[in-house]
ZADO-1210 file (C-alpha; in nm, 4 decimals, padded with zeros to 6 digits):
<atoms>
<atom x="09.9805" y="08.3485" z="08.9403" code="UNK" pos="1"/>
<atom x="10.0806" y="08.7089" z="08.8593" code="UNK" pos="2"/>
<atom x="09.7137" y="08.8308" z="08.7109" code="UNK" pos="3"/>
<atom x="09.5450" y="08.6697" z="08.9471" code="UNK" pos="4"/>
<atom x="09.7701" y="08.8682" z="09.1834" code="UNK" pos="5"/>
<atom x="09.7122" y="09.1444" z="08.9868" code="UNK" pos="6"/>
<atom x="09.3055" y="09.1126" z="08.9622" code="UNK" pos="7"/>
<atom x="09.2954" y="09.1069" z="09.3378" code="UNK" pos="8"/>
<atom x="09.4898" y="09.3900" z="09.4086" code="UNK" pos="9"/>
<atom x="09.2658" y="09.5747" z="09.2029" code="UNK" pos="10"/>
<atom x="08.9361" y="09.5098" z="09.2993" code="UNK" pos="11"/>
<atom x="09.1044" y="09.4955" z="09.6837" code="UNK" pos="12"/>
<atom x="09.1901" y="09.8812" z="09.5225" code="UNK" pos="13"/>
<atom x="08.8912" y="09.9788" z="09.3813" code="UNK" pos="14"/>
<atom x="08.6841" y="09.8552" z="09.7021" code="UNK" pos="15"/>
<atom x="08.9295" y="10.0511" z="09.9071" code="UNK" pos="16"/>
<atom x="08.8478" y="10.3615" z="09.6786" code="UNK" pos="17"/>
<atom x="08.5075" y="10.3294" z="09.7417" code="UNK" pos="18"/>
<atom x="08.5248" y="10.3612" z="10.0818" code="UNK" pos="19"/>
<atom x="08.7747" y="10.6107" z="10.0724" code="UNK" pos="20"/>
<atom x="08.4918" y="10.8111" z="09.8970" code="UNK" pos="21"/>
<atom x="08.3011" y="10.7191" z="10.2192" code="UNK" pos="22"/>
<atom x="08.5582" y="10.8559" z="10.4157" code="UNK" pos="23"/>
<atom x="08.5803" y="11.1902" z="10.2171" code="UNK" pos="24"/>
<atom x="08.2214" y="11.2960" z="10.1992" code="UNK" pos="25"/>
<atom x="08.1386" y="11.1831" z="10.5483" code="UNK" pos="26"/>
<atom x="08.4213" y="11.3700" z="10.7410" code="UNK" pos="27"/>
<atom x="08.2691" y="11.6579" z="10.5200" code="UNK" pos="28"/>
<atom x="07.9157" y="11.5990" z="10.6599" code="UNK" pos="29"/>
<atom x="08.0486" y="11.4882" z="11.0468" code="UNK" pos="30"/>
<atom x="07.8619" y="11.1897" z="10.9715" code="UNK" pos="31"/>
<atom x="07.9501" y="10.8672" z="11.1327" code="UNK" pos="32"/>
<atom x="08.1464" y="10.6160" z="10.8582" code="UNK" pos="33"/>
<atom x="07.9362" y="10.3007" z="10.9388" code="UNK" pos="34"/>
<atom x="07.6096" y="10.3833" z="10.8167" code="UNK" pos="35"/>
<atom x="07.4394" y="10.2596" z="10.4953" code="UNK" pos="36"/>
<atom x="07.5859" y="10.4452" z="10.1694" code="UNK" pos="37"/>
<atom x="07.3252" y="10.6772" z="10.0708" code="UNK" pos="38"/>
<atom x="07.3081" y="10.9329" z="09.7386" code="UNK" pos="39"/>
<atom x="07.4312" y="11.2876" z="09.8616" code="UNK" pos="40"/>
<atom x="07.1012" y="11.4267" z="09.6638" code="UNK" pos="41"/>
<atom x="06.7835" y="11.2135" z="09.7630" code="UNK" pos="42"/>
<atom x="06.9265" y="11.0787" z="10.0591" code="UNK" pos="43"/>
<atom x="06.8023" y="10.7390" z="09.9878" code="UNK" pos="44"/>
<atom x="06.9849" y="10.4093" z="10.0537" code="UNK" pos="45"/>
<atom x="07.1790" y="10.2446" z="09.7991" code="UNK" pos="46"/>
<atom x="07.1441" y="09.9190" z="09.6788" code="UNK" pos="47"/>
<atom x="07.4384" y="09.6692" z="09.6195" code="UNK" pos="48"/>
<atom x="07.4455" y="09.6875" z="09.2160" code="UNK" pos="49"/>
<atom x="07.4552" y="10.0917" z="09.3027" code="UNK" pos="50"/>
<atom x="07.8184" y="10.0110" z="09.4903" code="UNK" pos="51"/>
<atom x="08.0270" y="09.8134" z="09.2391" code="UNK" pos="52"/>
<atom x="08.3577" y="10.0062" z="09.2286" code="UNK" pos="53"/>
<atom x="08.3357" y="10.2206" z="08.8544" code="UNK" pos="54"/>
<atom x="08.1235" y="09.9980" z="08.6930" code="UNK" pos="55"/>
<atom x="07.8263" y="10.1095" z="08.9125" code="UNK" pos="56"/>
<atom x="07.8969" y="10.4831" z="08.7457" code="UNK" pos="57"/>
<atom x="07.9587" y="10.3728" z="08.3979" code="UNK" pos="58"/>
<atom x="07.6430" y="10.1371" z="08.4153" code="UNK" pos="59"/>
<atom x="07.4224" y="10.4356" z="08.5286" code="UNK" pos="60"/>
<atom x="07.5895" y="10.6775" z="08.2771" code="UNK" pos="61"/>
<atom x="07.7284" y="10.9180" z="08.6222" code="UNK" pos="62"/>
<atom x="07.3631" y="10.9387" z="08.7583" code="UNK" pos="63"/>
<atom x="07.1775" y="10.8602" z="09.0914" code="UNK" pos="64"/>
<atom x="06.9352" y="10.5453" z="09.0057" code="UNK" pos="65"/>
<atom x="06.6614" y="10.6913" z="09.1835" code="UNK" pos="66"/>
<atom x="06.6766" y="11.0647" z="09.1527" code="UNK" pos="67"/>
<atom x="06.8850" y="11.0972" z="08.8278" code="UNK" pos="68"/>
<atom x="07.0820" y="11.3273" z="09.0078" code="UNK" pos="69"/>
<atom x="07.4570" y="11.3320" z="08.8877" code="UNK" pos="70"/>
<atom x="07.7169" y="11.1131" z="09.1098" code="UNK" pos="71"/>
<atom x="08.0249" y="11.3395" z="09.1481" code="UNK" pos="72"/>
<atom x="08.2947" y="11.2221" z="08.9707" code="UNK" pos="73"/>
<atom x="08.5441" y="11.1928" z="09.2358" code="UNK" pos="74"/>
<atom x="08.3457" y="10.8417" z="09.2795" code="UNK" pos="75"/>
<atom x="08.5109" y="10.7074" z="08.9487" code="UNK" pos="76"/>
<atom x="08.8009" y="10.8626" z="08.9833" code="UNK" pos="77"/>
<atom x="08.8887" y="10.7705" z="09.4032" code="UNK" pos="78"/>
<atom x="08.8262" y="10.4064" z="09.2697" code="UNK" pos="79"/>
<atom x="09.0043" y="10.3878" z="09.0266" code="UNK" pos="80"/>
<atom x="09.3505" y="10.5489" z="09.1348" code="UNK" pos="81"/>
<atom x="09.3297" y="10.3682" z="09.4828" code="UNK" pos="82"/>
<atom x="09.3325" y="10.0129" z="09.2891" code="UNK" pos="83"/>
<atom x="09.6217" y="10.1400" z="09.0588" code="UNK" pos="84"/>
<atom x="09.8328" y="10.2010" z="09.3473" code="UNK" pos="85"/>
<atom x="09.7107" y="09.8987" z="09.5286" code="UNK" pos="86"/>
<atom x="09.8427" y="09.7178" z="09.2385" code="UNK" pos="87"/>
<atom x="10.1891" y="09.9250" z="09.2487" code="UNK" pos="88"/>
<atom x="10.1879" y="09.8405" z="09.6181" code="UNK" pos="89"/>
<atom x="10.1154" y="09.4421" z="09.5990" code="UNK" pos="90"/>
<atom x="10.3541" y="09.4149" z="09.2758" code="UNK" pos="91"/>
<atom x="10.6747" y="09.5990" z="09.4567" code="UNK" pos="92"/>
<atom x="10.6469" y="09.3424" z="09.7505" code="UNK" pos="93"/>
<atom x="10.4421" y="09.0840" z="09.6779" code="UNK" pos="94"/>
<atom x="10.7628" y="08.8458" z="09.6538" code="UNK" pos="95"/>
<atom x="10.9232" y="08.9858" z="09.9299" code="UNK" pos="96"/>
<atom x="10.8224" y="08.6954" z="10.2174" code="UNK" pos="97"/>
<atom x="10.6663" y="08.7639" z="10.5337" code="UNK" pos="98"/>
<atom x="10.7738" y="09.1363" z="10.5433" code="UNK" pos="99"/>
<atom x="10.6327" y="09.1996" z="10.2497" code="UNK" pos="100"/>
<atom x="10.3020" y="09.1630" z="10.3473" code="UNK" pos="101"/>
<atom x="10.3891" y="09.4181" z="10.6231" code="UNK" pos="102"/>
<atom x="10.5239" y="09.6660" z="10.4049" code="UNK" pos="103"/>
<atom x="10.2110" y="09.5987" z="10.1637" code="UNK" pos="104"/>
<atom x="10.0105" y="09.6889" z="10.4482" code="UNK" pos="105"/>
<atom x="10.2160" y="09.9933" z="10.5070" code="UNK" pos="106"/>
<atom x="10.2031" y="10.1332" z="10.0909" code="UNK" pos="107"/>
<atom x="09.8370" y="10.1101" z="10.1202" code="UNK" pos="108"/>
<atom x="09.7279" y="10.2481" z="10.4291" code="UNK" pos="109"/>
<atom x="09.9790" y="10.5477" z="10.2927" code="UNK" pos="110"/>
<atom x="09.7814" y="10.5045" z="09.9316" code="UNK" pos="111"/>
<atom x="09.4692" y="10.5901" z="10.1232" code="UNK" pos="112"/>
<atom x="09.5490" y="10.8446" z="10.3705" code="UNK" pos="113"/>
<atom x="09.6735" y="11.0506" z="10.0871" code="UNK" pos="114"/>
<atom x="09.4330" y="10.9821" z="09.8117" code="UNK" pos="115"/>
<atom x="09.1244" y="11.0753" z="10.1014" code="UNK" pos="116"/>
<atom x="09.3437" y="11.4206" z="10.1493" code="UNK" pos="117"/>
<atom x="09.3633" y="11.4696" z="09.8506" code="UNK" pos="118"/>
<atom x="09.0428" y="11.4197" z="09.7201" code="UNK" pos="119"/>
<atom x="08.9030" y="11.6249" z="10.0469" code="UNK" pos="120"/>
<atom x="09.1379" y="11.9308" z="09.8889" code="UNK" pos="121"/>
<atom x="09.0468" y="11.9321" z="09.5059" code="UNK" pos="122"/>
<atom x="08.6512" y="11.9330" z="09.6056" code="UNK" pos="123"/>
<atom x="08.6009" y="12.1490" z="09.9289" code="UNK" pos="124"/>
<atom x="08.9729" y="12.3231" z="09.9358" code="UNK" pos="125"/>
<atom x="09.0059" y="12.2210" z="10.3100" code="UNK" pos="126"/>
<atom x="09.2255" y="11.9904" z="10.5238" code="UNK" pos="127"/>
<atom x="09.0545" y="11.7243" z="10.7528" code="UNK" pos="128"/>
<atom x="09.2789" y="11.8032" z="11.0340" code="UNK" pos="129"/>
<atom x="09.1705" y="11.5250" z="11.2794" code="UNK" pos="130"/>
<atom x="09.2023" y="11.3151" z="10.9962" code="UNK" pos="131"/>
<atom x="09.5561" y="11.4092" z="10.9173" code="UNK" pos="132"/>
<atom x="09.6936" y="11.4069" z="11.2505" code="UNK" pos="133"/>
<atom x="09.5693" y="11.0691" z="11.3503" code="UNK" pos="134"/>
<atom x="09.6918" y="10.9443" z="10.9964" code="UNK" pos="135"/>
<atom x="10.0535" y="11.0881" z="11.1167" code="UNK" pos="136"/>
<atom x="10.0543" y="10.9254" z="11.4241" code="UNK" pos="137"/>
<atom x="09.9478" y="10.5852" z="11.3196" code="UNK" pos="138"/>
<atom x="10.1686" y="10.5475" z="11.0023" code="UNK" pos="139"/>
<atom x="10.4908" y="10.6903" z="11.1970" code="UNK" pos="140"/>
<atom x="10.4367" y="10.3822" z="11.4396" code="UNK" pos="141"/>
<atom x="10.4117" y="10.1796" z="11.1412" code="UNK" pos="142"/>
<atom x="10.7280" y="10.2800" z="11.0439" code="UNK" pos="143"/>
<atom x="10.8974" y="10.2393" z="11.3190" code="UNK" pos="144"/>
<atom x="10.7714" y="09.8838" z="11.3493" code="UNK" pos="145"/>
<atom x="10.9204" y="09.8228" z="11.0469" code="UNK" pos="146"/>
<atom x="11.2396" y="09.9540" z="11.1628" code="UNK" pos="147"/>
<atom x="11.2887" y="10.2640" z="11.1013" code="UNK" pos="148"/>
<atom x="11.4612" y="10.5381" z="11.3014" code="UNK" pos="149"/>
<atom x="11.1717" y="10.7127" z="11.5005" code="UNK" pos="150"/>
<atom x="11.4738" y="11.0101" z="11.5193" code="UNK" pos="151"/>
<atom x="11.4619" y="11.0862" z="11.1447" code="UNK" pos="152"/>
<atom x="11.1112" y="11.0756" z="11.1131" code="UNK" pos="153"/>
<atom x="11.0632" y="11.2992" z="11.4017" code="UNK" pos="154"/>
<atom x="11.2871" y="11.5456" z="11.2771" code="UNK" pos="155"/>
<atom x="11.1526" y="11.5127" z="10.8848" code="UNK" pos="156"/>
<atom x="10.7861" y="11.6019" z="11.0440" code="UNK" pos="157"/>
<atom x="10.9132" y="11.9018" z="11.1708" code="UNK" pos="158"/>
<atom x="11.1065" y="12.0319" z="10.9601" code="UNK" pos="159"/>
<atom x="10.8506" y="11.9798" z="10.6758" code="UNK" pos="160"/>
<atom x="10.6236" y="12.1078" z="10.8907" code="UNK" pos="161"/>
<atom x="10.7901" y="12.3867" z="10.9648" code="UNK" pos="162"/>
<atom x="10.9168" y="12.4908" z="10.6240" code="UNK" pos="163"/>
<atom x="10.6079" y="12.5178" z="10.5001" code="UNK" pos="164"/>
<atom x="10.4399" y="12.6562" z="10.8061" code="UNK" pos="165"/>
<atom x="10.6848" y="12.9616" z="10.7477" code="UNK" pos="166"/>
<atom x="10.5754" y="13.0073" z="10.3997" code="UNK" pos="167"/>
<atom x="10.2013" y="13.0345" z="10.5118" code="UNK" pos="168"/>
<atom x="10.3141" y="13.2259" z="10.7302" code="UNK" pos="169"/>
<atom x="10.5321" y="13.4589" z="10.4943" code="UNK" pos="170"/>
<atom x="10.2573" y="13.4950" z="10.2586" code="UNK" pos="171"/>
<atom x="09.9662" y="13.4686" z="10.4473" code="UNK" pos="172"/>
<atom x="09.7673" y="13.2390" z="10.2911" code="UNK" pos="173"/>
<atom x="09.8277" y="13.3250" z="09.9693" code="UNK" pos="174"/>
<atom x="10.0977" y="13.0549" z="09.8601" code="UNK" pos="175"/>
<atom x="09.9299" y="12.7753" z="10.0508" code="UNK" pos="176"/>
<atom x="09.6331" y="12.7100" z="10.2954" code="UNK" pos="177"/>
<atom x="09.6730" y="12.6967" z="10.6838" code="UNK" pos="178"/>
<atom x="09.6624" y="12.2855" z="10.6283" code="UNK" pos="179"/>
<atom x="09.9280" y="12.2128" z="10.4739" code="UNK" pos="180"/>
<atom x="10.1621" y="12.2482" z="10.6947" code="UNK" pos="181"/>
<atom x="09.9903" y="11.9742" z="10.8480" code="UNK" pos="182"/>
<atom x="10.0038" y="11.7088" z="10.5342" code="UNK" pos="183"/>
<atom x="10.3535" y="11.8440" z="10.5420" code="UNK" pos="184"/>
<atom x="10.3941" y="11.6807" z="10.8900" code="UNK" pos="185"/>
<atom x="10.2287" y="11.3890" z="10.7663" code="UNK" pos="186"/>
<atom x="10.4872" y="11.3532" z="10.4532" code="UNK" pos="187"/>
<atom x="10.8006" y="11.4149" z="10.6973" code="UNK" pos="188"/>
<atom x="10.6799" y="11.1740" z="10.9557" code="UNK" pos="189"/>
<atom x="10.6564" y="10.8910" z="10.6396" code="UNK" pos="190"/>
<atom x="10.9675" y="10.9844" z="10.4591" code="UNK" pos="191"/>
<atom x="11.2167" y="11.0905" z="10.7440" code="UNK" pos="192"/>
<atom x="11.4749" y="11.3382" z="10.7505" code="UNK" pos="193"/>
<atom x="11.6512" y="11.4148" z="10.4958" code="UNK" pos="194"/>
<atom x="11.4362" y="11.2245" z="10.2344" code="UNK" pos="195"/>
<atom x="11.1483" y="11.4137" z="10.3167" code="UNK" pos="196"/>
<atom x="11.3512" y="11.7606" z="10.1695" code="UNK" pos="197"/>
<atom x="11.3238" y="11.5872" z="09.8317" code="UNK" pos="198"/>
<atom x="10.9561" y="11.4401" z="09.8651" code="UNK" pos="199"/>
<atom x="10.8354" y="11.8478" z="09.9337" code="UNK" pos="200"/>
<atom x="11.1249" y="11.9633" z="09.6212" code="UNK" pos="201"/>
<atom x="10.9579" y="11.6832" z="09.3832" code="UNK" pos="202"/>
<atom x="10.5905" y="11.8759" z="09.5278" code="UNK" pos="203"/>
<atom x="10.6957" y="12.2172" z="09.4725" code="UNK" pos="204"/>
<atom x="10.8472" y="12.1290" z="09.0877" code="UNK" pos="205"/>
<atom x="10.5101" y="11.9509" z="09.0192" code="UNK" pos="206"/>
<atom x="10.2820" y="12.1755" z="09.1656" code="UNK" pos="207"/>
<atom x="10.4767" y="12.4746" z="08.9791" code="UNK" pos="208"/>
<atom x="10.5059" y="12.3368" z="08.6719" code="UNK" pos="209"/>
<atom x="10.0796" y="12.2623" z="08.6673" code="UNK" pos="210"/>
<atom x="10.0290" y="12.6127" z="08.8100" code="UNK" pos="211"/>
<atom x="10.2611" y="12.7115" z="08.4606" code="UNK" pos="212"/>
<atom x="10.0703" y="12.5279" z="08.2641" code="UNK" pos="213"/>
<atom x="09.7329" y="12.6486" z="08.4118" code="UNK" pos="214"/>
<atom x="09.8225" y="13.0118" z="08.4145" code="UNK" pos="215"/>
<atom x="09.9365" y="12.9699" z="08.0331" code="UNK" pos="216"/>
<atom x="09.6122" y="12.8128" z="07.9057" code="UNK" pos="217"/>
<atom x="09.4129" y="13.0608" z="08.1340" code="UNK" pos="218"/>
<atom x="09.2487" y="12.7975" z="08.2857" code="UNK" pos="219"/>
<atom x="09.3158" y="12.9781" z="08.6510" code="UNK" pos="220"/>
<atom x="09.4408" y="13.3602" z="08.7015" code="UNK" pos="221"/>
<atom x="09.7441" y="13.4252" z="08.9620" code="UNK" pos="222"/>
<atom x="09.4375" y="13.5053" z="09.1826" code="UNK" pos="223"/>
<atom x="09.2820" y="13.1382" z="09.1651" code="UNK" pos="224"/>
<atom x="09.3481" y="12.9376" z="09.4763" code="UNK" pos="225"/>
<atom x="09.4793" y="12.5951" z="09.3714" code="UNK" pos="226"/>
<atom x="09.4766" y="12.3121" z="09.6129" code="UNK" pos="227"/>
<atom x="09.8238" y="12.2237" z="09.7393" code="UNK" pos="228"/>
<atom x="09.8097" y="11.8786" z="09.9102" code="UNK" pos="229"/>
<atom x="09.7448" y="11.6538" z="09.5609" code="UNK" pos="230"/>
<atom x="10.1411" y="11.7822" z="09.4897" code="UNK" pos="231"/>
<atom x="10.2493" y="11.7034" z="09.8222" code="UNK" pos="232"/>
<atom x="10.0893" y="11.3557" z="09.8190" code="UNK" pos="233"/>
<atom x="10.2241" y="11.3097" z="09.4881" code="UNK" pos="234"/>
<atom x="10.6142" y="11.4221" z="09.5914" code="UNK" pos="235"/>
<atom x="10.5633" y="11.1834" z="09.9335" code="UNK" pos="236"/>
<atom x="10.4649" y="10.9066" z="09.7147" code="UNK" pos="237"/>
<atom x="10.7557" y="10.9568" z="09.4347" code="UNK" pos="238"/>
<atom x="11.0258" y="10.9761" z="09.6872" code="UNK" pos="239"/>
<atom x="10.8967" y="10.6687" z="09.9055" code="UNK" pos="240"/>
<atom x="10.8584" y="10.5272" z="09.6275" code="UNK" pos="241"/>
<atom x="11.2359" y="10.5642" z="09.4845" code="UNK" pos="242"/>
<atom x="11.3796" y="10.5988" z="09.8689" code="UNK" pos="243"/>
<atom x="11.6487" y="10.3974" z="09.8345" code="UNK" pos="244"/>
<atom x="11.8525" y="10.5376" z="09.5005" code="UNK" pos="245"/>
<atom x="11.7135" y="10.9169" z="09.5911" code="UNK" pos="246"/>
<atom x="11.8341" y="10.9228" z="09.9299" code="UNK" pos="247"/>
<atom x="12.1731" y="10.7985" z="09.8142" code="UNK" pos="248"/>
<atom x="12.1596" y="11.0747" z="09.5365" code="UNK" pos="249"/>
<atom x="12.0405" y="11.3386" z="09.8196" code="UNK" pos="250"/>
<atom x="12.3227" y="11.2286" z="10.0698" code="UNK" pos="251"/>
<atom x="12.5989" y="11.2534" z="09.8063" code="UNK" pos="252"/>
<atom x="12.4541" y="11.6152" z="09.7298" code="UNK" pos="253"/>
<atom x="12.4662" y="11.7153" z="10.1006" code="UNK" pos="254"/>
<atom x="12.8250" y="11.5897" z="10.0710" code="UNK" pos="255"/>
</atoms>
C-alpha cells in the first residue's frame, strides 16, 4: 500500500513539475497557460511522448525532437524536485484522516508556488510579482481554513516583508533584488509570526554559507548577483516543515 502510495505521489509530482515549467516560461513570455506545449526554439507543437515528466529529456538525450535544439534543463530538474516533495508531502499526512488530505493539498500547492519562484529566479533573476501576490493571498486563506490564526500570519507577512524590504533598501539592491521582499511576504503569510523569524534565519545561513562556498571556489566574484528567493523557499519550507519542535525551540529563546 505504501509504494503504491509512493509511485503516485510521484508521478502526481513529476506531472505537477511539468506544468510548473509551463507556468515559469509562460509568465516569462505573457503567454496564456492553456495553450498546447510548444519547444521555446522552433515553436512547434509537442507531441505526447515529447511530455513524459524526465523521461521525455533523458529519451531525447536534452534535445528538441524536431529542431535538435537543447531543452533547458530546468525541465528535468522542475520535475523532478516537485515529485520529491510531493512524495514528502503525501508521506507526512497521508495517514492523517480526512485533514490530511487538506493539509496534503496545502504542502503542495506551497511545493509549487515556491519551486515556480524559484525556478523563475535562478533563470531570468526576476520575481513574477502578480504571481507572488496572488500565491500569498490564496495560501494565507488556506491557512486560515485550516485553523490558523489569520493575526500571526498577518503580522509574520509584514514583518518579513519588511525586514527585508529595509535591507534592499539599506543596500540598494545590492544585497537582494526589489522582489524579495515580496517572497518574503509570501514566507511570513505561510509560516506566521514568530516562526517566520526562523524560516528567513534558516535562508540567510543557507544562502551565506553557498555564497562562501561560491566566492571560495571562484565560481562568482562579490560583484556576481546571486538569486535570493531559492534560500528563502528553502528556509520557508525547513521551518514549515519542522513547525512544531522549532517554534517551541524559538518561543523558549524569546523567553
Amino acid at each position: 500500500m505504501l509504494l503504491l502510495l509512493a509511485a503516485f505521489a510521484l508521478i502526481l509530482g513529476s506531472a505537477l513539475g511539468s506544468f510548473a515549467n509551463v507556468v515559469v516560461i509562460r509568465l516569462k513570455e505573457k503567454e496564456s497557460l492553456w495553450g498546447r506545449s510548444h519547444c521555446v526554439h522552433c515553436h512547434r507543437n509537442l507531441c505526447t511522448s515529447d511530455l513524459v515528466p524526465i523521461f521525455s529529456w533523458v529519451c531525447l538525450g536534452g534535445k528538441c525532437r524536431m529542431c535538435r535544439k537543447p531543452i533547458h534543463w530546468q525541465y528535468p530538474a522542475v520535475e523532478f524536485v516537485m515529485a520529491i516533495l510531493t512524495l514528502v508531502a503525501v508521506l507526512r499526512h497521508a495517514f492523517e484522516g480526512p485533514m490530511g488530505a487538506w493539509a496534503i493539498g496545502f504542502e503542495i500547492l506551497l511545493s509549487f508556488v515556491l519551486v515556480v519562484i524559484t525556478a523563475f529566479d535562478l533563470r531570468w533573476k526576476l520575481v513574477p510579482m502578480e504571481f507572488v501576490l496572488g500565491s500569498t493571498i490564496l495560501l494565507a486563506a488556506y491557512r486560515i481554513l485550516l485553523g490558523f490564526s489569520a493575526l500571526q500570519l498577518v503580522l509574520g507577512a509584514l514583518v518579513i516583508g519588511i525586514l527585508l524590504g529595509m535591507l534592499v533598501f539599506a543596500s540598494r539592491g545590492m544585497m537582494m533584488g526589489e522582489g524579495d521582499p515580496f517572497v518574503g511576504l509570501l514566507m511570513g503569510a505561510v509560516l506566521g509570526f514568530p516562526l517566520s523569524l526562523l524560516g528567513l534565519l534558516i535562508a540567510f545561513i543557507i544562502g551565506g554559507s553557498v555564497a562562501a562556498a561560491l566566492l571560495i571556489e571562484r565560481v562568482v566574484t562579490r560583484k556576481t548577483e546571486v538569486a535570493f528567493v531559492p534560500f528563502l523557499a528553502a528556509g520557508t519550507l525547513i521551518a514549515f516543515w519542522w513547525s512544531q519542535p522549532l517554534e517551541v525551540l524559538l518561543r523558549y529563546a524569546i523567553g
